[in-house]
C-alpha positions as CSV (number, residue, x, y, z in Angstrom):
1,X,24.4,2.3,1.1
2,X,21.0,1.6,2.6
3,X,20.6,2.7,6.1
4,X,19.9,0.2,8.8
5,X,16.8,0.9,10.8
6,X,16.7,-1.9,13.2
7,X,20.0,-3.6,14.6
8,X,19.1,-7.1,16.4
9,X,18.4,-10.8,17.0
10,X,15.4,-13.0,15.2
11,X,15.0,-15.7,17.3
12,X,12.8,-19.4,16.9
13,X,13.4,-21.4,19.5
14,X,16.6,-21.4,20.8
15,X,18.0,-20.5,17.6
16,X,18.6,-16.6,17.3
17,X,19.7,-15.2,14.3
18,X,21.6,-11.3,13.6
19,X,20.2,-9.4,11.3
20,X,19.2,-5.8,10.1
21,X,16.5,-4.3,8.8
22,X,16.3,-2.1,5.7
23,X,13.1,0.0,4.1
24,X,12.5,-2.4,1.2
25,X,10.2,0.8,-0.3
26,X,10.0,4.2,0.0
27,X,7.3,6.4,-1.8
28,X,8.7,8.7,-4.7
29,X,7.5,11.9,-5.5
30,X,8.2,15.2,-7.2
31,X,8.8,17.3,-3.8
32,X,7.7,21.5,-3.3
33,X,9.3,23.9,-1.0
34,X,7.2,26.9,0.4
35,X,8.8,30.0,-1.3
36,X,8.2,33.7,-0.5
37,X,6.2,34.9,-3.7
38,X,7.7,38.4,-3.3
39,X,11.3,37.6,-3.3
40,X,11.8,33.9,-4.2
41,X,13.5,32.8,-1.3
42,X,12.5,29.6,0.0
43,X,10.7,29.6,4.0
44,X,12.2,28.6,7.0
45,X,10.1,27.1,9.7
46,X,10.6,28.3,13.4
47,X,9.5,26.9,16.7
48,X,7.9,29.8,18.4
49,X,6.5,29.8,21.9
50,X,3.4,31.7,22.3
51,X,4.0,32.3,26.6
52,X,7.4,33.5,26.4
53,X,6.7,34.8,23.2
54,X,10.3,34.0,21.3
55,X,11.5,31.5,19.2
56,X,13.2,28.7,20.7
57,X,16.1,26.6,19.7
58,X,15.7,22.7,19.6
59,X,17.9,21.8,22.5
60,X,15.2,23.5,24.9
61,X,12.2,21.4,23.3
62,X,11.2,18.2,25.3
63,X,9.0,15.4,24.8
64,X,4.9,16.2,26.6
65,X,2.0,14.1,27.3
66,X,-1.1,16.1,27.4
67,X,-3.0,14.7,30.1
68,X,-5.6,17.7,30.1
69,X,-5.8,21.1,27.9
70,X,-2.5,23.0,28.2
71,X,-1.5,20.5,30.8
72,X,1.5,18.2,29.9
73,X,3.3,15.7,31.7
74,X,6.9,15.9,30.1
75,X,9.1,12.7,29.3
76,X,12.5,12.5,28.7
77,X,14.4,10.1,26.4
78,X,16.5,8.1,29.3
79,X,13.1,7.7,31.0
80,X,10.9,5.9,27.5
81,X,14.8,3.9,27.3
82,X,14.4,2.4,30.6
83,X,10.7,0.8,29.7
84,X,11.9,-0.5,26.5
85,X,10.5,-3.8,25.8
86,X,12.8,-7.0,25.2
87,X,11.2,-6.8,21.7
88,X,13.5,-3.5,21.1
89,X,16.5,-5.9,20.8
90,X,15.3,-9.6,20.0
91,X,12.6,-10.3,18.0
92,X,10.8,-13.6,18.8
93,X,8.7,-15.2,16.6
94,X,5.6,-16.1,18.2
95,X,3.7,-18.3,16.0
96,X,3.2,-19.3,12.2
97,X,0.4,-18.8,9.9
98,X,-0.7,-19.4,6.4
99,X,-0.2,-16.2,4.6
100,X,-3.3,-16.2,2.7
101,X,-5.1,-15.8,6.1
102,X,-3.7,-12.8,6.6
103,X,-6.0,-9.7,4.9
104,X,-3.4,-7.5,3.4
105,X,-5.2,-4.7,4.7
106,X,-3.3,-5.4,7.9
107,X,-0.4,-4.5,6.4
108,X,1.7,-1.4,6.8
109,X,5.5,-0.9,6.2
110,X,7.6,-3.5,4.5
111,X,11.5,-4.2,5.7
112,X,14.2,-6.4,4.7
113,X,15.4,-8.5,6.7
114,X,19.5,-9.1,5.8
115,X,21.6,-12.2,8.3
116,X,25.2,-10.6,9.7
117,X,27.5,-13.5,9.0
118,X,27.3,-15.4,12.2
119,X,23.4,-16.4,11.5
120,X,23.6,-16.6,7.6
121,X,23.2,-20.7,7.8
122,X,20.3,-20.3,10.6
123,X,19.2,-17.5,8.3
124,X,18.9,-20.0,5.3
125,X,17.4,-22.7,7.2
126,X,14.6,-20.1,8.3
127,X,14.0,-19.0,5.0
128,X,14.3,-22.9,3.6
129,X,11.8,-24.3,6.1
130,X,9.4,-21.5,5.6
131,X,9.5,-22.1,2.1
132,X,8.4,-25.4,2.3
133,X,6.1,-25.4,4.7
134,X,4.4,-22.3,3.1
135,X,4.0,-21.0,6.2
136,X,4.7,-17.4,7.9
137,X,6.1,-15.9,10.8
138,X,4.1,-13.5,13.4
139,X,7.0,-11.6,15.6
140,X,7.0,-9.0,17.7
141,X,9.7,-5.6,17.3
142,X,10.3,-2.1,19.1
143,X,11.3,0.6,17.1
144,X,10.6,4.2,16.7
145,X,9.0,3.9,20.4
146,X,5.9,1.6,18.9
147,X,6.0,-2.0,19.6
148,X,5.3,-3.6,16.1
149,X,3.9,-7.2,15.4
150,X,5.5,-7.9,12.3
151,X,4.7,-11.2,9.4
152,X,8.0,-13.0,8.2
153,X,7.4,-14.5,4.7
154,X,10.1,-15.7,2.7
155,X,10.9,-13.7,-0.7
156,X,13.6,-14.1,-3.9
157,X,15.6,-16.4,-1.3
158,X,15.2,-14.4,1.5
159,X,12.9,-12.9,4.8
160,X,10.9,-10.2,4.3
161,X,8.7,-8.4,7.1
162,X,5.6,-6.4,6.8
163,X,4.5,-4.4,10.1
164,X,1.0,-5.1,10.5
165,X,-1.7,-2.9,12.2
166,X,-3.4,-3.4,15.2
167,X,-7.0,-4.1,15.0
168,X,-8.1,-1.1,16.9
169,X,-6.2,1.1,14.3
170,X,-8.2,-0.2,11.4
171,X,-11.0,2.3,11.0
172,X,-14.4,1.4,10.6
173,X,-16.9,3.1,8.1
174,X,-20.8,1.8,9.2
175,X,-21.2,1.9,5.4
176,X,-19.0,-0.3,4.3
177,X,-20.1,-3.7,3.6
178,X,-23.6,-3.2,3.5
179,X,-25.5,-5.9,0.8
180,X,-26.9,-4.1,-2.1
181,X,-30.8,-4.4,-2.7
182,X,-30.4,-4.2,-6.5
183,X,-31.0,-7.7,-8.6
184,X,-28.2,-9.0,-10.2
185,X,-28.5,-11.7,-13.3
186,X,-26.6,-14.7,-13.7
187,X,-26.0,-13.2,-17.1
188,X,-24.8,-10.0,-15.9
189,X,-22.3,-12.4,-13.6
190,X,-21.2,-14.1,-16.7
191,X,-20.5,-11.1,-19.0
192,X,-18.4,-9.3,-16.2
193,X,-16.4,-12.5,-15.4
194,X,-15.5,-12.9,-19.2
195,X,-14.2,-9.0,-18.6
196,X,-12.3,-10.0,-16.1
197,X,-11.2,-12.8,-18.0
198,X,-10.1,-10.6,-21.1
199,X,-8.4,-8.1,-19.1
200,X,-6.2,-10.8,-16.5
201,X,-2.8,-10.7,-16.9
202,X,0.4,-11.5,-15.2
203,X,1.2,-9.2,-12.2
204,X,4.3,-7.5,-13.6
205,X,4.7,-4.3,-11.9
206,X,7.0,-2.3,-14.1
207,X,4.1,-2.2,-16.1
208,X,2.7,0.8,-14.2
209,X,3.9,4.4,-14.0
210,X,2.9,7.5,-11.7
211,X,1.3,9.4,-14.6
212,X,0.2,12.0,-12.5
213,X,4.4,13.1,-11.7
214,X,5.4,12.3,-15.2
215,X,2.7,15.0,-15.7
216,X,4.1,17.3,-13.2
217,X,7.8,16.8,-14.0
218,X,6.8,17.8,-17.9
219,X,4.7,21.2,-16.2
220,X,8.0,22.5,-14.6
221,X,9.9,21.6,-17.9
222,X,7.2,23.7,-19.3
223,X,7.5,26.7,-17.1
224,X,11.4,26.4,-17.3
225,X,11.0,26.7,-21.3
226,X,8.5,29.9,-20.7
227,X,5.7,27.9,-22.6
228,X,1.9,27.4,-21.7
229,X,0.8,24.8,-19.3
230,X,-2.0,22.9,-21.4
231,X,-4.7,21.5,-19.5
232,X,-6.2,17.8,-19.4
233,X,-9.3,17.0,-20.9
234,X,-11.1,15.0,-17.9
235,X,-12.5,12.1,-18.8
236,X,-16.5,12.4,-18.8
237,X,-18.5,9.9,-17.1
238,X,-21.8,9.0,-16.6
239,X,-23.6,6.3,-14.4
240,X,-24.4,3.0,-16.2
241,X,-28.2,3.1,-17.0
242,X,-28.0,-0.7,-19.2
243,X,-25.7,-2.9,-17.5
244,X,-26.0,-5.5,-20.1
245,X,-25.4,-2.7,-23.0
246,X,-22.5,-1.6,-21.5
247,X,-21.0,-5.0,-20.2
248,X,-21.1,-5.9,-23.9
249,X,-19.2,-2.7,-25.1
250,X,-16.5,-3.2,-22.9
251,X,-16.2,-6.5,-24.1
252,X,-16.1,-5.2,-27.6
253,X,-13.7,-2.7,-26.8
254,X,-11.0,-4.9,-25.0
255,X,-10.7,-6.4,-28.1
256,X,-9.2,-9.3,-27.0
257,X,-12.4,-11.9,-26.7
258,X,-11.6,-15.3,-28.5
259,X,-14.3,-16.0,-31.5
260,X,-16.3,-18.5,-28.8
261,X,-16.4,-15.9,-26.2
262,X,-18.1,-13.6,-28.3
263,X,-20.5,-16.5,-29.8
264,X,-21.4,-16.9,-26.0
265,X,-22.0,-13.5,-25.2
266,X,-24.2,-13.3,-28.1
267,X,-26.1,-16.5,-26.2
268,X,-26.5,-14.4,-23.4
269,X,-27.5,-11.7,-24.3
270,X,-30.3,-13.4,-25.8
271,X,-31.2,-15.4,-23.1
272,X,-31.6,-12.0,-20.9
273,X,-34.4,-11.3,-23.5
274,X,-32.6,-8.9,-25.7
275,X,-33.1,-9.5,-29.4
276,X,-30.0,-10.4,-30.9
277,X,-30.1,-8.2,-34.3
278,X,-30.3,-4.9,-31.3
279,X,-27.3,-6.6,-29.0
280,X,-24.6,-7.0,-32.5
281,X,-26.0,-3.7,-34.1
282,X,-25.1,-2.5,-30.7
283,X,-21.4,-4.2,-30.2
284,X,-21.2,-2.6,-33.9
285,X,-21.7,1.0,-33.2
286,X,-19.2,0.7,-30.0
């Protein structure tokens, strides 16, 4: 059974409703333990202190603020319990939003919010009304000694939460976002939105696989059977020199362009002043 990671009240208005949170996600992954090469035997990590020169058991380690180089103010547990916000038991939802104004990049850790039996009907209602209104929640929750502010959306009939970063923990990178100086065509724009178009499809998730561990998994199957590891052949790319040319192959190569799409792009390509005997001989040899 999924372990509860938050234990408390959702509240709007003067409604509050119990519930729990569980991780809706976790992150799966072929794991590695640090062996000893010589013998084979896996490592064990100690906590060593460099003054008294000894490895120390957990039950003498303690919480420190570092307020200047080798300088710690220490905190205990009881103490961070007694400045616990409300937030750590109850949290309120503060106002609503659409949810495309939210930029998912704000978005960290999702949670599931599940009703204990006492607020299932306010639960409902929550869910119902938010539904309807196509509207969000913005709350507020303690946990893991971090004050969150979290988004309530309803999902599949029920509330799910996303923490969401503060705006000082986004980091900024001065290149980012900076305009281009190159020239771009209104025909270049039309070839790579009928790309776009030829490759748009459903969002259906279970679509996708890690690749990369299935490759991993089928190394240590190797190495368990005594056989070779083959390597991959990387896939060699180049930068684009003819954007048009090489708009058009991929077009050619998706292979899924209706017989007036490629009329069209025949058009175009014309109309950027390539001949149109060079652009099909072209599409041809791709």
């Amino acid at each position: 059974m999924a372990a509860t990671v938050w234990k408390g009240y959702l509240t709007f208005g003067l409604i509050s409703v119990p519930i729990r949170l569980y991780a809706a996600a976790r992150r799966e992954h072929v794991s590695f333990h640090q062996v000893h090469k010589v013998c084979g035997t896996r490592i064990r990590q100690q906590l060593f202190c460099p003054h008294c020169e000894r490895v120390v058991e957990r039950n003498e380690i303690v919480k420190g603020y570092e307020e200047a180089q080798d300088s710690f103010i220490e905190v205990d547990s009881e103490e961070l319990e007694k400045i616990a916000p409300p937030s750590e038991h109850n949290m309120e939802i503060l106002q609503f939003v659409r949810l495309d104004e939210v930029d998912p990049i704000y978005f960290d850790t999702s949670y599931y919010a599940v009703p204990e039996e006492p607020g299932r009907k306010a639960y409902d209602l929550l869910v119902r009304t938010l539904q309807q209104a196509n509207y969000a929640a913005l709350a507020k929750v303690a946990m893991h000694q971090h004050e969150y502010v979290v988004l309530v959306r309803p999902r599949d009939n029920g509330l799910t939460l996303h923490t969401v970063y503060y705006p000082n923990e986004l980091h900024q990178v001065a290149e980012y976002g900076q305009p281009g100086q190159m020239e771009i065509r209104p025909q270049e724009v039309e070839l790579a939105q009928r790309l776009v178009e030829n490759l748009a499809a459903p969002f259906e998730p279970g679509k996708f696989h890690d690749e990369y561990q299935k490759k991993v998994l089928e190394l240590i199957e190797s190495k368990r059977a005594g056989k070779p590891v083959s390597p991959a052949r990387p896939q060699k790319l180049a930068p684009v020199v003819d954007l048009m040319e090489a708009l058009q192959r991929s077009l050619a190569e998706a292979g899924r362009k209706p017989p007036e799409a490629a009329a069209t792009i025949h058009q175009v390509a014309a109309a950027a002043g390539r001949p149109q005997k060079r652009a099909a001989r072209k599409r041809g040899a791709a």
